[in-house]
N, C-alpha and C positions, 0 to 999 in steps of 0.2 A: 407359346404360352409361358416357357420360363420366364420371359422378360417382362410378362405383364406379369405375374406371382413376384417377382424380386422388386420391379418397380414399386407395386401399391406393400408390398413388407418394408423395403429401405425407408418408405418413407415414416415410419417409425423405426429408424435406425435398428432393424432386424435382419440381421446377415441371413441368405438364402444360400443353399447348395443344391443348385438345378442337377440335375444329371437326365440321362434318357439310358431307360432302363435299369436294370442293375447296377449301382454304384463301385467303381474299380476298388482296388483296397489299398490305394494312395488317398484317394477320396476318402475313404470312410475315415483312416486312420487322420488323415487334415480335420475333416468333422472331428471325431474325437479327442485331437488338441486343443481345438477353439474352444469344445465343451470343458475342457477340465483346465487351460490355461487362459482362454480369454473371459470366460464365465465366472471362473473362479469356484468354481463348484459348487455354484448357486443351484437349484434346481432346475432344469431346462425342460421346454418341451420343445420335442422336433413336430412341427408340422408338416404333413406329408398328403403332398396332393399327386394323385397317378392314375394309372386304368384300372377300370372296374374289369380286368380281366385276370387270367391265372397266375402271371408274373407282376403284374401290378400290385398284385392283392399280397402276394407273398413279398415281396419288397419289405412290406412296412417290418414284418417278421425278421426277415435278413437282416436289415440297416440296425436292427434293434439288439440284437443278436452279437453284430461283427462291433458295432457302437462299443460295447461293452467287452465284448473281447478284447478292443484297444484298449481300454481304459477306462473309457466315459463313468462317470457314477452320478447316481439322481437325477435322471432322465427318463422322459415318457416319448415315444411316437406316437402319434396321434393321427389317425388318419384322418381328415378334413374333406377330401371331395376324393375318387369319386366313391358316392355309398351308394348300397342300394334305396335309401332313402330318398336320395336325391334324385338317382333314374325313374322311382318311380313318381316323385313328386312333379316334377319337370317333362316326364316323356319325352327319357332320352332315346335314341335311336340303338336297340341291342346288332348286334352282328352276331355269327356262329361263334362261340367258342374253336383257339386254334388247336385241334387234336393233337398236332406236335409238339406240343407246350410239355414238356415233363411234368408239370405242376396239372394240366388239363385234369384228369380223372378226381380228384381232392375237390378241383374248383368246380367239377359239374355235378357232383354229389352234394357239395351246400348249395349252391348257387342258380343249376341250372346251365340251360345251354343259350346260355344269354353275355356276350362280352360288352363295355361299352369303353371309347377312349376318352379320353378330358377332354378331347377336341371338342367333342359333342355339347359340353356347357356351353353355351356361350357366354361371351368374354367380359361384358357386363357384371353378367352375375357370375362369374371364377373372380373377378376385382373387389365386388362385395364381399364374398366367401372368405376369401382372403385378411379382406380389411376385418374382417369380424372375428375370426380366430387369431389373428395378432392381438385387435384389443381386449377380447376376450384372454388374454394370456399376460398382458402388459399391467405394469400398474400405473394406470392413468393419472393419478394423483402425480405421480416422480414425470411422469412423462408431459403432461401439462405445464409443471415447474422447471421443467428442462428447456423447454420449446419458449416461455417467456423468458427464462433467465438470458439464450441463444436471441433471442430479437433483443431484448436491453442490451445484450454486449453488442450485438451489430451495427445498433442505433451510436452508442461510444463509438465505436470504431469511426463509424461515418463524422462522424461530429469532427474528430480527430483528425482527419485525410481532408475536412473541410476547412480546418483549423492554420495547418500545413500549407494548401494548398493556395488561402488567402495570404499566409507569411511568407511563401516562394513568391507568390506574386506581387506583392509589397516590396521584396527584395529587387527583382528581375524589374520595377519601375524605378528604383532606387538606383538603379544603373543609367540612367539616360538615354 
Protein backbone atom coordinates (compact mmCIF):
# COMPACT_ATOMS: atom_id res chain seq x y z
CA UNK A 1 0.00 0.00 0.00
CA UNK A 2 3.02 2.37 0.63
CA UNK A 3 3.75 2.43 -3.08
CA UNK A 4 0.18 3.04 -4.12
CA UNK A 5 -0.03 6.24 -1.27
CA UNK A 6 3.60 7.53 -2.74
CA UNK A 7 2.71 6.80 -6.32
CA UNK A 8 -0.79 8.76 -6.68
CA UNK A 9 0.94 11.71 -3.92
CA UNK A 10 4.42 12.09 -6.25
CA UNK A 11 2.27 12.65 -8.84
CA UNK A 12 1.81 15.99 -7.58
CA UNK A 13 5.24 16.33 -6.64
CA UNK A 14 4.38 15.38 -2.74
CA UNK A 15 7.28 13.71 -0.94
CA UNK A 16 5.68 10.59 1.15
CA UNK A 17 7.46 8.80 4.27
CA UNK A 18 6.00 5.37 4.18
CA UNK A 19 7.06 3.56 7.23
CA UNK A 20 5.33 0.38 9.00
CA UNK A 21 4.58 1.03 12.26
CA UNK A 22 6.09 3.37 14.39
CA UNK A 23 8.50 5.53 12.70
CA UNK A 24 12.41 5.08 13.94
CA UNK A 25 13.89 8.44 15.14
CA UNK A 26 16.31 8.78 12.23
CA UNK A 27 12.93 8.93 10.38
CA UNK A 28 11.29 11.22 12.19
CA UNK A 29 14.24 13.65 12.61
CA UNK A 30 14.71 13.11 8.24
CA UNK A 31 10.89 14.09 8.33
CA UNK A 32 11.61 17.10 10.44
CA UNK A 33 14.55 18.40 8.26
CA UNK A 34 12.62 18.21 5.01
CA UNK A 35 9.70 20.19 7.04
CA UNK A 36 11.85 23.09 8.18
CA UNK A 37 14.78 22.86 5.34
CA UNK A 38 13.03 21.76 2.25
CA UNK A 39 9.52 23.47 3.14
CA UNK A 40 11.02 26.39 4.16
CA UNK A 41 8.85 26.67 6.97
CA UNK A 42 5.86 27.01 4.97
CA UNK A 43 3.03 25.50 6.75
CA UNK A 44 2.78 21.77 6.16
CA UNK A 45 0.35 19.10 6.62
CA UNK A 46 1.55 15.66 7.15
CA UNK A 47 -0.95 13.18 5.81
CA UNK A 48 -1.22 10.22 7.77
CA UNK A 49 -2.92 7.07 6.48
CA UNK A 50 -2.43 3.73 8.98
CA UNK A 51 -4.65 1.10 11.09
CA UNK A 52 -7.66 1.92 12.67
CA UNK A 53 -6.14 0.08 15.66
CA UNK A 54 -4.23 0.92 19.15
CA UNK A 55 -0.91 1.67 17.70
CA UNK A 56 -2.14 3.07 14.48
CA UNK A 57 -4.32 5.44 16.03
CA UNK A 58 -1.57 6.66 18.51
CA UNK A 59 1.04 7.10 15.78
CA UNK A 60 -0.52 10.06 14.48
CA UNK A 61 0.06 11.56 18.25
CA UNK A 62 3.63 10.29 18.43
CA UNK A 63 4.84 11.45 14.84
CA UNK A 64 3.39 14.75 15.88
CA UNK A 65 4.86 14.97 19.07
CA UNK A 66 8.57 13.69 18.20
CA UNK A 67 8.02 15.98 14.61
CA UNK A 68 8.16 18.83 16.93
CA UNK A 69 10.53 17.76 19.43
CA UNK A 70 13.08 17.73 16.25
CA UNK A 71 12.32 20.97 15.27
CA UNK A 72 9.49 20.87 12.91
CA UNK A 73 7.28 24.31 13.41
CA UNK A 74 3.73 25.01 11.59
CA UNK A 75 2.58 21.75 10.95
CA UNK A 76 -0.53 19.72 11.25
CA UNK A 77 -0.92 15.56 11.11
CA UNK A 78 -3.79 14.76 9.71
CA UNK A 79 -5.17 11.61 9.86
CA UNK A 80 -6.79 10.77 6.27
CA UNK A 81 -7.79 6.92 6.29
CA UNK A 82 -8.24 4.89 8.49
CA UNK A 83 -11.35 6.64 10.51
CA UNK A 84 -14.07 5.40 11.91
CA UNK A 85 -16.06 7.08 9.41
CA UNK A 86 -14.70 5.28 6.73
CA UNK A 87 -15.27 1.64 8.52
CA UNK A 88 -18.24 2.42 9.05
CA UNK A 89 -19.20 3.96 5.63
CA UNK A 90 -17.62 1.15 3.62
CA UNK A 91 -18.05 -1.93 5.93
CA UNK A 92 -14.87 -2.57 6.74
CA UNK A 93 -13.97 -5.82 8.18
CA UNK A 94 -13.28 -5.16 12.29
CA UNK A 95 -10.80 -7.99 13.81
CA UNK A 96 -10.36 -8.33 17.99
CA UNK A 97 -8.46 -5.66 19.23
CA UNK A 98 -4.63 -7.07 20.21
CA UNK A 99 -4.83 -7.14 24.18
CA UNK A 100 -0.99 -6.96 24.10
CA UNK A 101 -0.87 -3.70 22.60
CA UNK A 102 0.18 -1.27 25.54
CA UNK A 103 -2.04 1.22 24.02
CA UNK A 104 -5.05 -1.62 23.95
CA UNK A 105 -7.10 -0.42 27.24
CA UNK A 106 -7.26 3.71 26.04
CA UNK A 107 -8.21 2.27 22.48
CA UNK A 108 -11.01 -0.06 23.67
CA UNK A 109 -12.44 2.53 26.05
CA UNK A 110 -13.12 5.11 22.97
CA UNK A 111 -13.37 2.81 20.33
CA UNK A 112 -14.39 -0.37 21.31
CA UNK A 113 -13.34 -3.97 20.51
CA UNK A 114 -13.24 -3.50 16.94
CA UNK A 115 -9.40 -3.12 15.04
CA UNK A 116 -9.43 -2.51 11.28
CA UNK A 117 -5.94 -2.43 8.91
CA UNK A 118 -5.67 -0.24 5.74
CA UNK A 119 -5.46 -3.43 3.99
CA UNK A 120 -9.12 -3.72 4.22
CA UNK A 121 -9.73 -0.38 1.89
CA UNK A 122 -9.55 -1.29 -1.03
CA UNK A 123 -6.97 0.08 -3.39
CA UNK A 124 -9.12 2.08 -5.69
CA UNK A 125 -10.65 3.98 -3.13
CA UNK A 126 -6.99 4.35 -0.74
CA UNK A 127 -5.89 6.05 -4.58
CA UNK A 128 -8.91 8.34 -4.58
CA UNK A 129 -8.46 9.07 -0.78
CA UNK A 130 -5.22 9.91 -1.37
CA UNK A 131 -5.52 11.95 -4.55
CA UNK A 132 -8.11 14.06 -2.53
CA UNK A 133 -6.29 14.97 0.44
CA UNK A 134 -3.28 16.02 -1.63
CA UNK A 135 -5.49 18.36 -3.60
CA UNK A 136 -7.36 19.17 -1.03
CA UNK A 137 -4.11 20.48 0.59
CA UNK A 138 -2.37 21.79 -2.62
CA UNK A 139 -2.83 24.96 -4.17
CA UNK A 140 -4.01 24.09 -7.54
CA UNK A 141 -3.84 27.29 -9.07
CA UNK A 142 0.49 27.10 -8.61
CA UNK A 143 0.07 23.63 -9.41
CA UNK A 144 -1.76 23.76 -12.74
CA UNK A 145 0.79 26.65 -13.67
CA UNK A 146 3.52 24.46 -12.89
CA UNK A 147 2.35 21.38 -14.82
CA UNK A 148 1.89 23.78 -18.18
CA UNK A 149 4.92 25.77 -17.54
CA UNK A 150 6.79 21.81 -17.24
CA UNK A 151 4.98 20.65 -20.67
CA UNK A 152 6.10 24.21 -22.51
CA UNK A 153 9.67 23.58 -21.46
CA UNK A 154 9.53 19.92 -22.64
CA UNK A 155 7.92 20.77 -25.71
CA UNK A 156 11.38 23.54 -26.22
CA UNK A 157 13.44 20.84 -25.15
CA UNK A 158 12.01 18.41 -27.89
CA UNK A 159 12.09 21.15 -30.59
CA UNK A 160 15.76 21.64 -29.53
CA UNK A 161 17.10 17.73 -29.72
CA UNK A 162 14.95 17.91 -33.10
CA UNK A 163 16.73 20.89 -34.12
CA UNK A 164 20.40 19.20 -33.24
CA UNK A 165 19.44 16.15 -34.45
CA UNK A 166 18.60 17.39 -38.15
CA UNK A 167 22.12 19.54 -37.97
CA UNK A 168 24.15 16.25 -36.95
CA UNK A 169 22.45 14.70 -39.69
CA UNK A 170 23.08 17.38 -42.31
CA UNK A 171 26.64 17.12 -41.08
CA UNK A 172 27.13 13.19 -40.92
CA UNK A 173 25.64 13.52 -44.99
CA UNK A 174 28.09 16.33 -45.54
CA UNK A 175 30.78 13.75 -44.97
CA UNK A 176 30.09 11.50 -48.09
Amino acid sequence: LSRLVSREANRFSVRTFPTRGYPSFSFVQEMSRYITNQLGGKPTVVLYFGDFDPSGVDIERDLSARLEKYGAKDFTVQRIALTDDQIKKYSLPPMPVKRSDARADSFLEEHGDRAVELDALDPNLLQTTVRKAVVKNINMRKWNARVRKTEELQMWIRDKLDDMEKALDSEIDGLG
